[in-house]
N, C-alpha and C positions, 0 to 999 in steps of 0.2 A: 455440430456447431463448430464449424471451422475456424471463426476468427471470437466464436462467443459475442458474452453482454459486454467484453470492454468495449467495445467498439466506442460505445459511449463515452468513454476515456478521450478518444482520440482527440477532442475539440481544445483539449487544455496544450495542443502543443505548439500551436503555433504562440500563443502568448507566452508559454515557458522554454521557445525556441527566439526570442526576443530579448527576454532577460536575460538566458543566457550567453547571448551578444553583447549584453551590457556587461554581462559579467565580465566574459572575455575581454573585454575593451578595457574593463577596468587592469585585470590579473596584468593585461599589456602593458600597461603605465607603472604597476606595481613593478614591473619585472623589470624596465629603464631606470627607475627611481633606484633600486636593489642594485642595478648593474653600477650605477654614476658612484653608489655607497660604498659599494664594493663587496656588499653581501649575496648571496646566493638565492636567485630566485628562484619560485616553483610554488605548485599548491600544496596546502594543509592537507595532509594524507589522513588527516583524520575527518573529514566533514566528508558525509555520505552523500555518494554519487547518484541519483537515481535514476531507476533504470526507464529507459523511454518508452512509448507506446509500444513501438515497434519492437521493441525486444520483448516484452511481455508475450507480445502477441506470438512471435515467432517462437516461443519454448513453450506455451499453450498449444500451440498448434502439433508441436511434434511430440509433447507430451501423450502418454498412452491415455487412450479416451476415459479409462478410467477413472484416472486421476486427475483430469485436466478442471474438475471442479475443483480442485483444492486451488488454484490457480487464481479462480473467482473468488474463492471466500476469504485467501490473503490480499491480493490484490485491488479486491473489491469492497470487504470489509475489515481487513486492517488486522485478522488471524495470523498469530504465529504457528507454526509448523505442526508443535504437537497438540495446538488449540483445534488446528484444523483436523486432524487424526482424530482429535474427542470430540468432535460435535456430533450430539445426538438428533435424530427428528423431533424428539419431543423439547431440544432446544430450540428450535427454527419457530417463528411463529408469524406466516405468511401477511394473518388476517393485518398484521396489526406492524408487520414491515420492521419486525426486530429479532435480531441473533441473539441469544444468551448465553455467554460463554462462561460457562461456569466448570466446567475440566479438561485438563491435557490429558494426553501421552507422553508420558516420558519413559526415562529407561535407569536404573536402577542396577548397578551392577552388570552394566550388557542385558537385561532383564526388564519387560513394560510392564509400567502400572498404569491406572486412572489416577489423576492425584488433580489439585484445584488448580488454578493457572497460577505462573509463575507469582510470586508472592502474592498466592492465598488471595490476590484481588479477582476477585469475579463482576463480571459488567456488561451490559446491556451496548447491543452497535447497531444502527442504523442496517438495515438490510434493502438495499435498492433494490428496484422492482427486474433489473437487469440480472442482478447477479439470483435474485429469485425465482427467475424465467430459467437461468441455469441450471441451480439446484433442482426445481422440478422438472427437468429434461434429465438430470442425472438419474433421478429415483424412479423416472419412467423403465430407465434401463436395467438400472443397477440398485433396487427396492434395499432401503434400511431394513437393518438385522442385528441381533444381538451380536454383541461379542462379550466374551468375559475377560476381566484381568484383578488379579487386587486389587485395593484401596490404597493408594497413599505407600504404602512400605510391603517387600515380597511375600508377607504373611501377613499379610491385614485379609480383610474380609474381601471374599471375591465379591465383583458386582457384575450386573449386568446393561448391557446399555447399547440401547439400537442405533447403532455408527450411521452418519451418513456415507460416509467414503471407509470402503474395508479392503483389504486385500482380497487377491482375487480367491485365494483361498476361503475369505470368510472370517478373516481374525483380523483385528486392529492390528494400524500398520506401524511398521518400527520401521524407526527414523535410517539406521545406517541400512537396511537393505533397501528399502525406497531410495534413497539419495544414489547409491552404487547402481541399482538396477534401472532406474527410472525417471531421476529427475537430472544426474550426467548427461547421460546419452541424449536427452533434450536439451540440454544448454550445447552441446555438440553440434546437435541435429541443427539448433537453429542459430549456430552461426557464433556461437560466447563461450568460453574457455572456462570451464568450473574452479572453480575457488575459492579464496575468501572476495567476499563480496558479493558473488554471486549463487550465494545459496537460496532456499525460499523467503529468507529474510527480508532478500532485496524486494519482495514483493510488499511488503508491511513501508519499507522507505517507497516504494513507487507508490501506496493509497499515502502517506501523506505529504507527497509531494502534491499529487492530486488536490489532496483536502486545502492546503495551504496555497495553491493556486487560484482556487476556486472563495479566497477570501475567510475561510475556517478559521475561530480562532485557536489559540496554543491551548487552551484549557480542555477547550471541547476535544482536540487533538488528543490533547493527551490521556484521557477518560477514554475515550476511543482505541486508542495503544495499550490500556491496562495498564497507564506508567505510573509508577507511585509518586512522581514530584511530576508537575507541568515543569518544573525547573530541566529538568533533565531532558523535555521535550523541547523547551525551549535550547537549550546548550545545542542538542543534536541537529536540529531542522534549521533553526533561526537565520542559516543562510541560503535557504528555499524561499523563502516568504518573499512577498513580491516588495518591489523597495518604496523610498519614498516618494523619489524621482516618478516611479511606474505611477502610483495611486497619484500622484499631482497630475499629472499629464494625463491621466484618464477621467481625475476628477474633470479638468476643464475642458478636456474635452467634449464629456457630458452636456455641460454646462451650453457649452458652444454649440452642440449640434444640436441641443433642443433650442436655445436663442435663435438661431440660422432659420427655424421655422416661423418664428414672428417677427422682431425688428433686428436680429441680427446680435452680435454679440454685444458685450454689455456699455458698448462704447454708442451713448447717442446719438442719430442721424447730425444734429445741431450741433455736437463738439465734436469736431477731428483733432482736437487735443488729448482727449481723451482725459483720465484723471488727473 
């Protein structure tokens, strides 16, 4: 699967290559209004950039095959890094089109454990039928297996738990040789400079920039990200969301193009005054 189930991604960019025009136009005026003040313009380094279709697609693509599901199930379902490293099969549950993420991979002294997801929140995500077309092209190839690690702390109870995505060794994957080995050389490969901002993260701000294009609200957003405040989903995204100016012009236009089919818009044939 060369380009995979994002492909179905792709629809949301011409409308989030729109508002980003508006954006721009906007930052354009900010940055006149700043220059006449005398202040220094430029954007907030702190509001997350996300990443486009095309770049997903393109570090997917040169990602090792192996790994290029974790790619779907951040991207797609909105998995942090070492959520994606601990999903089991018997958390996926196809019939019924939902993820259960209920533990990471983390790392403990340079050392992995199992342990719950980041603040102990465990939570159910919509699992599309795309990124489920992926996962089961994975396990055709690359069959879930156990791996072992403790629980929670480097002597807790070992467990055992049949990884979707393992190393090709066979053992859950730790974060700093993945990232050195395999998820670099693909930000490389497809054209983007490793860094901050560009780790698998970015793929969690790309599903909801998605979500949030697609009319999502912050709530369900953030129950989806495993965040503990919506507050904090709102703080972080809230200049993704499509504006107001966008929903008025789309409302009416609705409006208008279903009108256009019977008497036209909402101005009377008899009054060309109109209201």
């Amino acid at each position: 699967m060369a380009t995979g189930p994002i492909h179905m991604w792709a629809r949301v960019g011409v409308g989030r290559a729109e508002r980003a025009e508006g954006r721009s136009a906007g930052a354009a005026r900010a940055g006149k209004r700043a220059r006449r003040s005398g202040a220094e313009p430029g954007l907030d380094p702190r509001k997350v950039v996300p990443w486009s279709f095309e770049q997903v697609r393109a570090v997917r693509t040169t990602l090792d095959d192996r790994y290029r599901v974790l790619v779907d199930l951040a991207a797609g379902c909105g998995l942090r890094q070492g959520e994606a490293f601990g999903l089991g099969i018997d958390d996926v549950d196809f019939e019924n089109g939902t993820l259960h993420v209920v533990r990471q991979v983390k790392l403990l002294r340079g050392r992995p454990v199992f342990a719950l997801p980041k603040g102990g929140k465990v939570r159910d995500v919509p699992l599309p039928d795309s990124v489920a077309a992926s996962l089961t092209a994975h396990l055709n190839r690359y069959p879930a297996a156990d791996a072992e690690l403790p629980w929670r702390t480097l002597d807790g109870p070992v467990v055992s738990v049949p990884l979707v995505c393992r190393s090709a060794a066979g053992a859950a994957i730790e974060r700093h040789p993945f990232n050195a080995q395999f998820w670099r050389p693909a930000l490389v490969a497809g054209g983007m400079v490793p860094g901050p901002g560009n780790g698998m993260h970015a793929l969690r701000h790309f599903y909801a920039s998605v979500l949030l294009d697609a009319g999502e609200s912050i709530k369900a957003l953030s129950e989806y990200l495993g965040h503990a405040d919506p507050a904090f989903t709102l703080r972080t995204y809230t200049h993704l969301m499509p504006s107001s100016d966008s929903r008025t012009r789309s409302a009416v236009d609705a409006l208008f193009t279903e009108a256009s089919h019977s008497d036209g818009p909402i101005t009377a044939p008899d009054d060309p005054e109109g209201l």
